[in-house]
N, C-alpha and C positions, 0 to 999 in steps of 0.2 A: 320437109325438114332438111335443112343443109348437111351436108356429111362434116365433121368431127375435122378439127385441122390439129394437124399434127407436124412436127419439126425434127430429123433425125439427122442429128450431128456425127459425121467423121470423117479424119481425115484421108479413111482409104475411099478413095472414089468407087471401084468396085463395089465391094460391102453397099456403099449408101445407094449407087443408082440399084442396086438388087432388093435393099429394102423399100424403096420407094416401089418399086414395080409393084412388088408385093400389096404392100400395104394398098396401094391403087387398084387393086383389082378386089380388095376385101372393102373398097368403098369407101374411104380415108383420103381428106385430101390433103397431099405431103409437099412440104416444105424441105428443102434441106441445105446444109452447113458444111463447110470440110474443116473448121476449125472453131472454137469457143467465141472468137471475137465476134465471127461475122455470124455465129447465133444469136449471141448479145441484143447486134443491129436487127435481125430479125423478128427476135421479141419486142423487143421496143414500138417494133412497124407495125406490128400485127397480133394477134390475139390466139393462142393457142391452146389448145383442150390437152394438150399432152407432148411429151418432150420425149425420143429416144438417140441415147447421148452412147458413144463409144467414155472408157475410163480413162484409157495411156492415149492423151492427144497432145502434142504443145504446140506452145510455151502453156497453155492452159487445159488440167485435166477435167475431166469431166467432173471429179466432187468439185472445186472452185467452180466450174460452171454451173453446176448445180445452184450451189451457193448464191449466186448471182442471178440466175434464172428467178426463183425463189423468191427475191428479192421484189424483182419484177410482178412476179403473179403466185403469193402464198399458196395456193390452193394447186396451182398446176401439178399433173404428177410427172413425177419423172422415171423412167425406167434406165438403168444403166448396164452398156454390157463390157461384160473382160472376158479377157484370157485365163485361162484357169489357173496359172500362174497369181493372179490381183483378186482372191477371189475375197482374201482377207479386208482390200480395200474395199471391195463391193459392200461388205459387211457394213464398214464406215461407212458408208453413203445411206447407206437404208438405216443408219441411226440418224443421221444428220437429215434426216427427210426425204429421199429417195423412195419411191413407191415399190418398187423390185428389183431387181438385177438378172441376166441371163448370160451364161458363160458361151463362147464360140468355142466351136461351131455350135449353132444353134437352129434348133428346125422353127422354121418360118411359121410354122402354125401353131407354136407354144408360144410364140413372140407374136399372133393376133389375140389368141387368148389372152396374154398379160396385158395386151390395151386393151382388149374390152372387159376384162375384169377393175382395171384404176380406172377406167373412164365410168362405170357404171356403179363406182364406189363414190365416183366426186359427180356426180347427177345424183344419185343421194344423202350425199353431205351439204350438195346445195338444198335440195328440197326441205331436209330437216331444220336447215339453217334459216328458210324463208318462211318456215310454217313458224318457227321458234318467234321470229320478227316480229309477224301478224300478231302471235298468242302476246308476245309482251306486249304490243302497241297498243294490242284492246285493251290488253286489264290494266297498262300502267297505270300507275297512281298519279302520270299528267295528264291521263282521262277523265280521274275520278272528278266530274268539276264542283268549283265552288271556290269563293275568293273571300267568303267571310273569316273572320277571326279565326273560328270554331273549327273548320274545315282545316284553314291554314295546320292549325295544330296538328292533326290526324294525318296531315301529309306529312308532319316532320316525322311525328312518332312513325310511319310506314317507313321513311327513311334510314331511321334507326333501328328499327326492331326487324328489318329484311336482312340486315346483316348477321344474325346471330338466328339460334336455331330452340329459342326460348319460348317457350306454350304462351300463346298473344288467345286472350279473352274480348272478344269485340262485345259488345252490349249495347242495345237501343232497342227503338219500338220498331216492328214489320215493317217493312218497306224505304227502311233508311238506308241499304245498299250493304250489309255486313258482306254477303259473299263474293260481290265485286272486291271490297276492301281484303279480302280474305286471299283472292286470287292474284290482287296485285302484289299482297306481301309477298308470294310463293313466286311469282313473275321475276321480284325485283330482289331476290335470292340466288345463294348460290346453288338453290336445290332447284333452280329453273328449269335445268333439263329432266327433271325427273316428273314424275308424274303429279296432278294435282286431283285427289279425290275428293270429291264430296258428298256429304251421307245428310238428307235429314233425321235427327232421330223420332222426331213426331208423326212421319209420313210413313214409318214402317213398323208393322202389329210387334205387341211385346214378343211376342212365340216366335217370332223372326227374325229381329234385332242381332241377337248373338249368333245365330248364325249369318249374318249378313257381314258382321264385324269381323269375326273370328274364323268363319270357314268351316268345315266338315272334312272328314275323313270317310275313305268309304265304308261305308255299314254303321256307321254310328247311331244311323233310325234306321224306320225300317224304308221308307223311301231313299235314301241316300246311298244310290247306286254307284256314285263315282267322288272319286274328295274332289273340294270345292274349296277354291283358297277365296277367303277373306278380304275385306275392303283394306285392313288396315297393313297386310299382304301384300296385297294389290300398290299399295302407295309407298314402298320402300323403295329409298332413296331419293323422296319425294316429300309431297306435305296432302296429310289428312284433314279435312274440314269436319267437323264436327257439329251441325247446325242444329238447333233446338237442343241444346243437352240437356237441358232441363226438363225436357219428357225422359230422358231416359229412364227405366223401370228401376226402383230401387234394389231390386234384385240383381241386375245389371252392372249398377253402380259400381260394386267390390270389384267386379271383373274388370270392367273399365281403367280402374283406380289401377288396378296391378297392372295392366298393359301400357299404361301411360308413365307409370314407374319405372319397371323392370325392363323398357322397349322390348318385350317378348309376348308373343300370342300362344294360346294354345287353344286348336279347332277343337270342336265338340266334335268329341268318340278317339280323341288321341292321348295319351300319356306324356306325348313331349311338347315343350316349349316349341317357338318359332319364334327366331329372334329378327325385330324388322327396325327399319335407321329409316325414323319419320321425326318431321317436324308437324306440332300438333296443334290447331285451331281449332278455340269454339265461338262459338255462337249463341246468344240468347236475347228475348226480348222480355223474359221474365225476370222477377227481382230473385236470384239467387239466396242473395243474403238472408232473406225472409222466409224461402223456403227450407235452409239449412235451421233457422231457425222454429219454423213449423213441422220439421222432422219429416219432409218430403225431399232432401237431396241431403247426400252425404256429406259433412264437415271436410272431412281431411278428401276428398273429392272436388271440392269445393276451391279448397287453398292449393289444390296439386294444380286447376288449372285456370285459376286467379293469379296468373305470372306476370303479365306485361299485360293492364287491361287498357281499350281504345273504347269512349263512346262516342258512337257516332249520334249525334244533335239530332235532332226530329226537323220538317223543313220549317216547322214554322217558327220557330228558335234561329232558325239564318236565313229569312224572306228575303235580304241581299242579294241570296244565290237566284233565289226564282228568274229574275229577265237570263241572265246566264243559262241554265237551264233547260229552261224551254226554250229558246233559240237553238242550244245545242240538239236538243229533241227533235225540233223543227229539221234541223241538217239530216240528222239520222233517218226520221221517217223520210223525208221526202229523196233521199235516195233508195233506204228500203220499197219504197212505195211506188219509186218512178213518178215525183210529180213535182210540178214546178209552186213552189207558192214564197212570196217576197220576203215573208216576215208577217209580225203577230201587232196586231192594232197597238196601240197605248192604250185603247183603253180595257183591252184584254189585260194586260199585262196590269194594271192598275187592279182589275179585280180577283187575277190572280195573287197578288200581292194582298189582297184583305183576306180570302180564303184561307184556313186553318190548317188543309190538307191534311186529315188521319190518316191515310192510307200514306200520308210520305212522299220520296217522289217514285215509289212504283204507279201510288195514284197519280202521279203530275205526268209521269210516261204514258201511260193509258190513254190518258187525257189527248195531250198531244198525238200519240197515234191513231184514237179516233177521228179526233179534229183533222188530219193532216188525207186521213182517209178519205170523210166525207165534206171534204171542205170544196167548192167550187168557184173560191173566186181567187183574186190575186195576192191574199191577204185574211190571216185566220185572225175572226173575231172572237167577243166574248160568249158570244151565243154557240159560234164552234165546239169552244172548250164546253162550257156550261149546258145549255139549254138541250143541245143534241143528244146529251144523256139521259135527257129525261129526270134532272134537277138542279135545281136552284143553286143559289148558293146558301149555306142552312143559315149563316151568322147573319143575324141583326146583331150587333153590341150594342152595350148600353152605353149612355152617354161613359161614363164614366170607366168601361173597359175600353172605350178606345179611347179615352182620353192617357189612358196607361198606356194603352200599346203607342201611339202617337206621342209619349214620352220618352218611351224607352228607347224608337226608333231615333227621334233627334238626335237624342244622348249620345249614340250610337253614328251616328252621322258626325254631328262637329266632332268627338274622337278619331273618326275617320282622317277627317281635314285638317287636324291639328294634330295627327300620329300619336293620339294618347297623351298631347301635353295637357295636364290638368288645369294650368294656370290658365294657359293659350284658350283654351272649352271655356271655361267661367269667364275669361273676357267676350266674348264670343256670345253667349248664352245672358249677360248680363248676369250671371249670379255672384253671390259669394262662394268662394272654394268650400265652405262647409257645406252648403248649402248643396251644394254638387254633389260632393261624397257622400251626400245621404241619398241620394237619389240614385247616383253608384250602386251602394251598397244595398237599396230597396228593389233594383231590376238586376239583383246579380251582374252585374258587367263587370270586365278587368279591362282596364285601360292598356296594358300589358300588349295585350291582342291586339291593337292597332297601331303599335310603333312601330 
């Protein structure tokens, strides 16, 4: 690993050939300046991990140089030293962004420790900054793929609804992608830096739920040897996912309902509140509304997190997206996988496009990561996806539903090409414009979504 370069401006020669020794002998390789300008040119040439600048220099003092350094390379720190006389100026610089200051006379070995304490502060402000990168780049919502209408939508509502810190209700069937969608809101927030939890409520027993939520204090049972802070604890300052709510236990519910209220917890076996600054998502594939209505989920529960709701389409509602999709899958695995394969047949891709996919595209990822697994030629067929599992594809349709689906898709096609002009589609289609809007209005389409 290369040693740390470093650049120590002033204009007493003394002083700088004494810190450079210094510093060269603690393994630092030093640059130095007897005046602002010719650090300027310095910076400019070369690339520095850290800057030690004298205050009283001219015509240019060390805050102006700072200023200007800065300018150069935001992140660089800068250590400044004075006279004890400037110590008020030093103050000024370490608000204007100076990393510390050290008055003279100053021992050599407090002046190594102040570089490796800002150098080992800005090695983990880069690390945070590059992991922060990576977590946005995966979960942004320009990952989430899909280019149909439906999708379109769901990307704007993430655009808008990341800005504010309003309870967003995702809703759809398993495997439509809620917690990717859930993670990119939290990403493309300004609670990004803070943490992003997530709880299913169906995957943890009623008798452990609330302690998993809310936390423990010690002795509050009789195993609870130490307090134990909570998921929703845990996510302060951040955003809490809430997936399956609709398992949650109705006993539960109250508690829920007040934590989501009040923004305050309180652990089982404590007297006091715990006040936590979360932004809060749920998640469900069941019909809420039905069950508030059958008296298995609480009303005002209900409408506390029925705030901005987003449904995400099932795939077979945007078969558009499918070649998108699975090519992107394709990229994914066969770098997961380390394998070389070209691309996915047409006529795979044809009878992915008939398949109904229930499983969503958790099942169309499976899929592909199978195929992509056991695939040994230059190009994944239909039999890849299909047959290698061990089944078929279950639809035969009848004449007449795919004479619908084969409708609908048209319809959906000249809208495409014609950006939702209604006129433009019925010339196009040979119909009359009545005759279209009923047909419209029979496969649910908004021409809307394709202008």
């Amino acid at each position: 690993m290369s040693p740390e370069k470093i650049l120590v401006v002033d204009d007493d020669t003394n002083i700088l050939e004494v810190i450079k020794m210094r510093l060269e002998v603690a393994g630092y390789k030093v640059t130095t300046a007897t005046s602002g300008e010719q650090a300027l040119v310095e910076a400019q040439n070369d690339l520095f991990n850290l800057v030690v600048t004298d205050l009283k220099m001219s015509p240019k003092n060390g805050i102006k140089l700072m200023e200007e350094l800065l300018l150069i390379n935001p992140e660089m720190p800068i250590i400044i030293l004075t006279a004890h006389g400037t110590i008020e100026n030093a103050v000024e610089a370490i608000k204007k962004g100076a990393y510390s200051y050290l008055t003279k006379p100053f021992d050599h070995k407090e002046l190594i420790l102040h570089i490796k304490n800002a150098l080992e502060k800005q090695q983990l402000t880069y690390k945070i900054k590059t992991l922060q990168t990576i977590i946005q780049e995966k979960y942004s919502f320009d990952n989430i793929v899909g280019k149909s209408g439906k999708m379109r939508k769901v990307f704007e509502q993430i655009t808008l609804i990341a800005k504010t810190d309003s309870t967003v209700y995702i809703y759809g069937e398993t495997g439509t992608g809620k917690e990717l969608v859930a993670k990119a809101i939290h990403c493309s927030s300004h609670r990004a830096d803070g943490p992003f939890i997530a709880v299913s409520c169906g995957a943890i027993p009623e008798t452990l739920l609330e302690n998993e939520l809310f936390g423990h204090v010690k002795g509050a049972y009789t195993d609870a040897h130490e307090t134990k802070k909570g998921l929703f604890a845990q996510a302060d300052k951040g955003t809490i996912f809430l997936d399956e709510i609709g398992e949650t236990p109705h006993s539960l519910q109250v508690k829920l309902l007040r934590a989501l209220q009040e923004q305050e917890v309180k652990p089982i076996g404590s007297n006091c509140s715990v006040r936590v600054d979360i932004r809060v998502i749920v998640a469900t594939n069941k019909n809420l509304q039905k069950a508030v209505e059958e008296g298995k989920f609480r009303e005002d529960l209900f409408y506390r997190i029925h705030v901005i709701p987003i449904h995400l389409p099932p795939l077979r509602e945007r078969k558009e997206d499918i070649p998108l999709l699975a090519n992107y899958l394709l990229e994914k695995y066969c770098r997961k996988l380390d394998k070389k394969i070209d691309g996915i047949t047409p006529s795979a891709i044809r009878k992915m496009m008939l398949y109904n996919w229930p499983g969503n595209v958790r099942e169309l990822e499976n899929k592909i990561e199978y195929a992509v697994a056991m695939c040994t030629k230059t190009q994944i067929s239909s039999e890849d996806i299909f047959l290698t599992l061990g089944r078929k594809i279950k639809e035969i349709k009848s004449f007449k539903e795919a004479k619908k689906d084969f409708e609908k898709e048209y319809l959906i096609y000249l809208l495409k090409i014609n950006k939702g002009h209604i006129t433009n589609t019925a010339k196009m289609a040979k119909k009359h414009r009545s005759d279209l809007y009923n047909l419209i209005k029979k496969y649910k389409i908004n021409p809307k979504d394709y202008r």
